[in-house]
Each structure stands twice: as C-alpha cells, then as structure tokens.
N, C-alpha and C positions, 0 to 999 in steps of 0.2 A: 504494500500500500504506500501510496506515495503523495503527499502534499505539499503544493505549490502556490505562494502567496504573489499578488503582483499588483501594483499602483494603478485603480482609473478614476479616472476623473476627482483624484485625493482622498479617494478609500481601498483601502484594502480589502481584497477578494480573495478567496481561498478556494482550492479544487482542492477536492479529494482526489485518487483515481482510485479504484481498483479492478483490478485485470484477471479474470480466473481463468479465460481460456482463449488464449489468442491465436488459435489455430480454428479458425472458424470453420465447417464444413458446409462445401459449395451448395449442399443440395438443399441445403435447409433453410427455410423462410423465416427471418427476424422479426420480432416483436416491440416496442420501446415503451417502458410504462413508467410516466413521471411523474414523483412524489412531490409534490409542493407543498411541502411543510413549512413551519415557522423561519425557520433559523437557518434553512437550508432546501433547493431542489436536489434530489435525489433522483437518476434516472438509471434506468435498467435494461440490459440488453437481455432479450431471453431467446433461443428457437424454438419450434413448433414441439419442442418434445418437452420442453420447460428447463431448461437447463441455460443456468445463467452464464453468459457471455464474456460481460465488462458489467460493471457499477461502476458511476461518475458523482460526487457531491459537489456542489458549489452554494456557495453562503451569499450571505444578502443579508443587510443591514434590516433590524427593525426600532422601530422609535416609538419612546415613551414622552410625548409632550407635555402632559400633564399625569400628576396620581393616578393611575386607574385607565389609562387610552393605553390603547398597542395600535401601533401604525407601522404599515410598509408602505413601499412605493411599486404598482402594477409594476408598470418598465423593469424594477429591477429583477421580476419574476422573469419577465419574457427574454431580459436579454442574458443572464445565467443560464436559463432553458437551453436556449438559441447555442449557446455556446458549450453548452454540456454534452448535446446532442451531435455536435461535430465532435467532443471530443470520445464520445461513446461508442460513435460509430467510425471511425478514424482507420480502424484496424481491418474490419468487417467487409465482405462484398455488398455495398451499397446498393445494389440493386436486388437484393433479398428481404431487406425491410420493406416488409407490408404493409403497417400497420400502429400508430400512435394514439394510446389511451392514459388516461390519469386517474391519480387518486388524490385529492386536494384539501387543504383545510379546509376546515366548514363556514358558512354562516358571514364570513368577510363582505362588507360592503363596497365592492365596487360601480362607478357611477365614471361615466364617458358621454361626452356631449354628439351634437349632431355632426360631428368632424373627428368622432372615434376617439377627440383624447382625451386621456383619464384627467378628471374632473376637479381630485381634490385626494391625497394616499387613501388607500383602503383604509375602514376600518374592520381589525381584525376578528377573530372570533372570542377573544380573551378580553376584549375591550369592555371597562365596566360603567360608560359613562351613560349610558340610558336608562340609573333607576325610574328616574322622574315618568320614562316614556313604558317603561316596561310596568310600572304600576297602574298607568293609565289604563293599558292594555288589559291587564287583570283585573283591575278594581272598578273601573269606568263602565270598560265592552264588556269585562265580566270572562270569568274563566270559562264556565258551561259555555259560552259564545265557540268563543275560540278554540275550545276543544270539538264544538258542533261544524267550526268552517274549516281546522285542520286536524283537529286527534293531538293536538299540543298547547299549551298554555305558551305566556311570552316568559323569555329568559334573558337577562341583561345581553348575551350575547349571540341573540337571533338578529336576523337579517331586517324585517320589518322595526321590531323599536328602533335601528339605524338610522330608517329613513323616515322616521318621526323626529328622531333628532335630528336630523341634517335640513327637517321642513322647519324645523322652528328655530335654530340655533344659525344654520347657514344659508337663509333660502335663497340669495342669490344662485349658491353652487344648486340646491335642489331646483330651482326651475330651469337650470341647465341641463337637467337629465336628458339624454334620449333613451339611453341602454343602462339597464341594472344586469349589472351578472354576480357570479361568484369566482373568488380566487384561479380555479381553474379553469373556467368557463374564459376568462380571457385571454388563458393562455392556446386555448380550443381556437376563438376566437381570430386571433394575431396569426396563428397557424393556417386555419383554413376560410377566415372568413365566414363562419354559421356563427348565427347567435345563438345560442343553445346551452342548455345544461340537461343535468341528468336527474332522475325523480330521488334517487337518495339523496343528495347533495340539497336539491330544492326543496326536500321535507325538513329540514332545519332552516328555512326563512322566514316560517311564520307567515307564507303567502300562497301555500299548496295546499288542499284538500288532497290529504295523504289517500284516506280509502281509495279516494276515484283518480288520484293522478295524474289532476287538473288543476290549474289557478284558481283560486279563491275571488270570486267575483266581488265577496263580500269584505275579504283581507283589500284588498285591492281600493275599495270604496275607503277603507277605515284609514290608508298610507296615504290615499293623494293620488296614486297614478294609475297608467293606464297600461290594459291588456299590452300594448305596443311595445310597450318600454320592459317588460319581463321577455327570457327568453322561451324559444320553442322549447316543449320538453321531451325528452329521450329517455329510452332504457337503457340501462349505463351500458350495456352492450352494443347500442346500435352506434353504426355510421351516421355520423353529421354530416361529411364530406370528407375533400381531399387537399392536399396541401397546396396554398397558393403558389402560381409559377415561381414567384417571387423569393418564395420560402423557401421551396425544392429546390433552385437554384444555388441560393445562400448554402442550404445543407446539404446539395451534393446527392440528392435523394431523387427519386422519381414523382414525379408531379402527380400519380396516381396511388402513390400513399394513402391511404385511408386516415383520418383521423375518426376515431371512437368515443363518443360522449362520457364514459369514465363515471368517476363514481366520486362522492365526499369518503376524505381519509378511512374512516373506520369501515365502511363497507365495504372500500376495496382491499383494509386491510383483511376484511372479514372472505373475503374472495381469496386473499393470497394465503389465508390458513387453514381453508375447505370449510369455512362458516357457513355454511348454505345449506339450503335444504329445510329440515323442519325441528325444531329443539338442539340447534347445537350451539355453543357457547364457543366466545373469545373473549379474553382480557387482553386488553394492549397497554403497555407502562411507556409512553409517550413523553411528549413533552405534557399531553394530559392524558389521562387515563379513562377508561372506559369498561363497561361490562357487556356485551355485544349478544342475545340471543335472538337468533333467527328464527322464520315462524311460515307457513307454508299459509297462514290465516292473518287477516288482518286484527289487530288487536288493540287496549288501547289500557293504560293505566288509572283509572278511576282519580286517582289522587294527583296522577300528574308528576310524579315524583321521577316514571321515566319517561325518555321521549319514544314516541312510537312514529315511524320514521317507514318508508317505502325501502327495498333493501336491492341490492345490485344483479341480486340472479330473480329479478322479476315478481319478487314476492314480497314480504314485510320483515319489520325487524323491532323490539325492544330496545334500548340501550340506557344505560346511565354513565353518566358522563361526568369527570371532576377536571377542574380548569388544570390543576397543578399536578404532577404524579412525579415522572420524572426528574421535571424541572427543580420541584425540590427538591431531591440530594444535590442535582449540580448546584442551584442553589448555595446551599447549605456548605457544600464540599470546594468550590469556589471560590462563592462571595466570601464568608465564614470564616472556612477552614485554610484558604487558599492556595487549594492543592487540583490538580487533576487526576489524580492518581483516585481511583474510585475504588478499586479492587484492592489496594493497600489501606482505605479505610475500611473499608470490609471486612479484612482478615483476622483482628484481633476479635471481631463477634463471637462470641461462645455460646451464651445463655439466652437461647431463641427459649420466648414465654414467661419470663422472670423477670425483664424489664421495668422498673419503676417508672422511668420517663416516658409520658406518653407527648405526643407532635399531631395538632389538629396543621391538617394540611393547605391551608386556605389563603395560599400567598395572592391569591389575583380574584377574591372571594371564590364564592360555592356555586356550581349549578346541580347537580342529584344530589342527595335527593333534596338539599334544602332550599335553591334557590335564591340564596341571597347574596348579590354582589360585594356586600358591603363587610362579608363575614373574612378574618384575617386569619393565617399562621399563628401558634402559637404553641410552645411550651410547658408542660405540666410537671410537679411531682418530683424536682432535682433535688437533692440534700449535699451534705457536704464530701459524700463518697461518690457522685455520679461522677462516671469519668466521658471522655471524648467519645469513646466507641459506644456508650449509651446513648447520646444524643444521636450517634450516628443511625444506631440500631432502631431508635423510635421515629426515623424521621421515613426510614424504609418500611416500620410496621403500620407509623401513621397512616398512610398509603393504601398500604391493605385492607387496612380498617376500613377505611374509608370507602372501598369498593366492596367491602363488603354491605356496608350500609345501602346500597344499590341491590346489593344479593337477596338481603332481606326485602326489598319491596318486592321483587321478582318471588322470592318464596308466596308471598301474602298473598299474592293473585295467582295462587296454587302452580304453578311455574315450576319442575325436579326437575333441576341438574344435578346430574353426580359430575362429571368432569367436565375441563375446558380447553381448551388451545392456548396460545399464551404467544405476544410478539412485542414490538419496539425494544427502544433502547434498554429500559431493565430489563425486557425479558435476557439480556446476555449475562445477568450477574445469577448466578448459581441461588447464593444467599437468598436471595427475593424471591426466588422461582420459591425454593422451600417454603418461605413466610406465606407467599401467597398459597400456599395448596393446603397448609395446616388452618392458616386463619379464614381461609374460605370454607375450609375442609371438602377439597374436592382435589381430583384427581388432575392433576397440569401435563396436558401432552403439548411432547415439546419437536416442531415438525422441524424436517430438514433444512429449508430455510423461512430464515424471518424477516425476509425484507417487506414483510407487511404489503404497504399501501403501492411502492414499485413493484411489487410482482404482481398482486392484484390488479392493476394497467395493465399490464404487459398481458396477462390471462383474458381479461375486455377486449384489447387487441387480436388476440386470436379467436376470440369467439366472432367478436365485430367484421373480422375478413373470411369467418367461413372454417376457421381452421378445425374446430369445435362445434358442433351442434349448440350447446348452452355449456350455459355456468357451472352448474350440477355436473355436466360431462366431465369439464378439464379439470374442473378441482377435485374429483374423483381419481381421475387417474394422475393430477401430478404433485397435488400434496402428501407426505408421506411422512409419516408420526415415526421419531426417532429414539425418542425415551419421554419416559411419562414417571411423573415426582408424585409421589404416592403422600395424602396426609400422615403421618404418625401418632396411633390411637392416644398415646399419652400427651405429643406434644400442644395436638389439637383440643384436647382440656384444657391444656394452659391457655394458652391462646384465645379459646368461650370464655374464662375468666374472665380475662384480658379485654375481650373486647364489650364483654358486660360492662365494664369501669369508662370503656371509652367512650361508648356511647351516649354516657350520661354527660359526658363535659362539653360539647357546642350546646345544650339546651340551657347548661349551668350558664355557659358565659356568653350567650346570645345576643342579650341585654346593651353588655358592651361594645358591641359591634356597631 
C-alpha cells in the first residue's frame, strides 16, 4: 500500500493506492464501485467473478463553520473521483470496464442552479443545525403525518429539514434551486448527465413515500419545491445512462460505459456483505455506525426509533443508525491521545465486561434510537485507578452499546436475529468484533472482504450491465463468510450487566443536553 501527498490549489490531497492484482485477465469485464464517504472516495476495481483488482483512496477536505455544521464542497467529490478513476484503472485493459455504480453518504444537501453549478457546499449528513426545522416537522406537521407520506419521522440530518433551513436562513441560494440531489447523485450526474438517484439513498430525505417508491406530493408541498427540481428515481441496480463523450475521453474509457444508479452507503454496504434477501442483519462500525436488517416486506417502526428505508436488491430494509461509531476512537485516539497507532491502544485491553468507565457516544449528537441533535459524548464512573486503556476500552464498548440500543427496538417489534455480518473500518480490529458479538450477543460473521459500500457499487454495476440477473444472485455467489466470532456464555453476562447500567445514563443526563 502506498500513499502519496501532493499540493492543489494550497491543500493537501492524499491517494491511497492499493494494488492486489495487476495482472488483469483479458477476458474478463471490469466493474468500478465508488465509495463517497466522508473523509475520503474510495473506489474499487472488481471483474465479473468478484474479485478485487486495485482499490484507490483519495481524501477531501471537510469543514466545520460553525458548532454543529459539517460541510464539503461537491467539486471536490467529483474531481478526486475523476482522478481516482484514472488512477484505478491505469493498469487495466480499458476497454473491459462496463460498468460504474456507487455507494454514497446519505441524506447530504446538494443544490445547483439552472447552469448546473453547485449553489452553496453541501450540507452533510452529520450536520446538526436544523433542530428548529426538524421540530417543526415533528411537532407542527406532526409525526403520524410524516410517517403516513414516508414511513419516517424528521431527523436533524435528513434531507428535507435542509431545505427548510436553507428556505428560511438563505433564501436567496434557495430560490436559486433548479436541481436537489444527493452526494452521489452528483457524482452520477457530472458522469453521465441523468439527474437521478436511487430509492434507498432517497428514503432518507424525508421527500419519498418509501412503501410506493415515489415522491411525496405532500413532503414536496411542506419544503417549497417542485416535482422538477427532485430527481428521476431508480432501482439502485438500474442504468441511468452512459458516460458523457467528454468524461470517456478525460478517463480513457469507452463512451458506452454504463453508469448505475447505486445505492446510499449502508445499502450498498449491505449488498457488499450479502444483506439481502429476507431477515438478515449487518452492522457497519463506520465513521457512523448502523444496525442494517433487510426485509422481503415493507415495514415500519411504530415509535420511529428506526428508519424504514427502500433497500438496494428491490425490497425494504430496517436500520438504526448513530452519527458517531468509529469516529470516536479516532476521535479519542487522535484528538486525545495523539496517536495513530489504534491497535497499540488496543493491546493492553484485558478485562472485556469488568469495565467501570462507561462512554455515551454522542460526539455530533444522536439519531437511533433517541433522536436528539443536541445530545453530546461523555464520560462516566472514573476513580482514581482508571487507567488509559479503560477509557480506551469504554469508548469501543460505548459503541456497542449503543447499537445495541437499536437491537433492542428491533427485538420489540418481534424482529430474531441470532447472527450478523459485520464491515467498515472497526470491523478490522479483532477486539471490537469480540465486544460486539458478546454485547449484542449474537453471532458476527466475518466475510472475505469488507470493503463494504465499494464492493456493493461495483456488484450494482454488474447486475446494472447484465452480468447478474439480481442482487440476490451475485451476493449469493460472491460473498463468502470466512470466520464467525461466536458470543461467550459467560462473557455475554457480563456484558447484560453492563449494558443494564448503560442504558440508564443518557435518560439520567438528558436534561443536560
């Protein structure tokens, strides 16, 4: 693996590369599936049998203007993309790539006027500055509403409170609207020219009638805007189009490339770890974290606690979702401790379940199940023996906890899981994989790869050109379960303790928030 830093325009950009097979074989049709995550696109070379190529990372700047906003700039998606893609495919017989799909952050507010340019940075999915609007939306239009026009209540960091804030705080930029998409929709977009998005990605905007997998005539009246200004919607499998001459050119590709309408991050995570189908679970430890159960039925949470969402092999999905997971140990391990070294803080952990210190995970507030923007990180329980590696340990269990707290609304509406899939960046730390299977107390299968949200593209991609019949089909034959973390009957006692005590402390210190 190799990283390479270089000056534009007076920032610093980072590539990742890495290269697992650079003897490509002539016969076989490439796939490209990109990640557009936070912090970073991730894209993925995969062929027709699922076997990964090259992986490319490149970084991008995001920005905190005020307490509580997360902002990027579109452009610097599309032109990292642009250049990730030449360097992914660099090695490859170019003329074998059939096929470009994504898997993207959720929920981001982007706005382009009648002259395609972006309008004003997105705002992100993390962004917490719409309590004002997202209470409206709940306490005004009323939650029964909302859950009657999409099967979802409003969350600080859905798509629709966005553009109530941006009607009332910036309305010059909002009556500049021509085109509302999402994070990856623009990069669809710039690619092939469809306006378009995909029905999981669109079920967290707060403007899709998820059951019927259609715009909300009624969301739509409540924001301000008009059918025009939302995109067509797609099944994350389908062809939108093909990539503009202009693009093809630029990347060296043939101008009958398909691009793939693609899916919102965890769906296609939930693709790239064979989530599909009817009752199967994934947890992803992210920069946020998620509990992912797919459903062959449409469904819906009575309380609202999880979001019920359209899912990417054409069917429905459950999920609960927490802003922070990952992010807090780098966090923590970072900011803190200021180290990188993650697996050297790790090491010294002994006494998984014995943990005095517990860690409420809420650095960028809560969305599952409590929904409150305003709720913060915080510390519990230290005396004057807690050492480094307790804080460490509670900051990894917080976490758990925390998703478990999603597990139990899932329990409540009679919902059995015995095991799950497991992927992002904690899923590569051993230590966590264990926390989570004892404090979930469920079975963690752990697949041969977990590049998540890029392989899940790159699988859209082959279904989208033909290669695959459905989703069902390829994730059937090309995910493959390589070891599975079994809970531990004693340690998983501890742990029910444990999380007995944790549960009580966000209602204790709610208040405060």
């Amino acid at each position: 693996m190799d990283k390479h830093c270089y000056a534009d325009a007076g920032q610093t950009s980072c590539i990742t590369v890495r290269s697992l097979d650079n003897k490509y074989k002539e016969n076989k049709m490439l796939y490209i599936g990109v990640d557009l995550g936070t912090s970073a696109v991730k894209l993925l070379l995969m062929d027709e049998k699922g076997k990964i190529q090259k992986i490319v990372s490149k970084e991008y700047p995001l920005f905190f203007p005020h307490p509580g906003w997360s902002e990027q700039n579109p452009e610097d998606w599309f032109y990292q993309s642009v250049e990730g893609i030449k360097e992914l495919t660099a090695e490859c017989d170019k003329e074998k790539v059939a096929g470009i799909s994504f898997g993207g952050q959720m929920h981001g507010l982007v706005a382009l006027d009648e002259s395609d340019e972006v309008i004003r940075p997105a705002i992100l999915w993390n962004d917490g500055r719409t309590g004002e609007e997202t209470n409206y939306l709940n306490e005004v239009i009323g939650k029964d509403k909302l859950s009657g026009y999409t099967a979802n209540i409003a969350f600080a960091g859905f798509t629709a409170p966005k553009i109530l804030w941006l009607k009332k705080h910036e309305p010059e930029n909002f009556a500049r609207i021509d085109k509302i998409m999402l994070p990856k929709d623009y990069l669809a977009y710039k690619l092939s020219g469809s306006f378009c998005t995909d029905v999981s990605d669109a079920s967290g905007m707060l403007l899709m009638d998820v059951k019927n997998r259609c715009w909300s005539k009624e969301m739509m009246d409540i924001c301000g805007i008009r059918a025009e200004q939302l995109p067509k919607l797609y099944e994350s499998y389908e062809a939108v189009g093909t990539l503009k001459p202009e693009i093809a050119a630029e990347l060296s590709l043939r101008e009958d490339v398909k691009v793939i309408a693609g899916a919102g991050d965890n769906a296609a995570a939930a693709v790239g770890t064979g989530t599909v189908g009817d009752g199967m679970c994934n947890i992803s430890l992210g920069t946020s974290g998620t509990i992912f159960i797919s459903s062959k039925n449409f469904g819906m949470d009575e309380h609202n606690a999880l979001h019920s969402f359209a899912h990417a092999d054409g069917k429905y999905h459950l999920m609960g979702c927490m802003l922070s997971a990952a992010s807090c140990n780098k966090w923590w391990s970072e900011e803190i401790l200021k180290t990188s070294d993650f697996g050297a803080e790790q090491a010294g952990i002994r006494k998984l379940g014995e943990n005095n210190v517990f860690y409420l995970p809420y650095l960028m507030g809560e969305r599952s199940p409590h929904n409150n923007p305003d709720a913060r990180a915080m510390f519990i329980g230290m005396s004057m023996d807690t050492t480094r590696e307790d804080m460490t340990q509670a900051v990894l269990e917080g976490v758990a906890f925390a998703l478990r707290d999603s597990l139990e609304v899932a329990k409540s509406l009679g919902i059995r899981i015995e095991r799950t899939k497991i992927c992002g960046g904690g899923a590569k730390s051993p230590l966590w994989k264990k926390m989570i299977a004892n404090i979930m107390n469920l079975k963690v299968d752990v697949i041969e790869s977990e590049e998540g949200p890029a392989l899940g593209g790159a699988m859209l991609a082959a279904v989208g050109c033909g290669e695959y019949p459905d989703v069902e089909t390829i994730a059937g034959k090309l995910v493959k379960v390589v070891d599975t973390v079994e809970p531990e009957e004693e340690l998983a006692a501890k742990y029910e303790e444990k999380y007995q005590k944790f549960r009580k402390i966000y209602p204790a210190v709610k208040e405060l928030f």
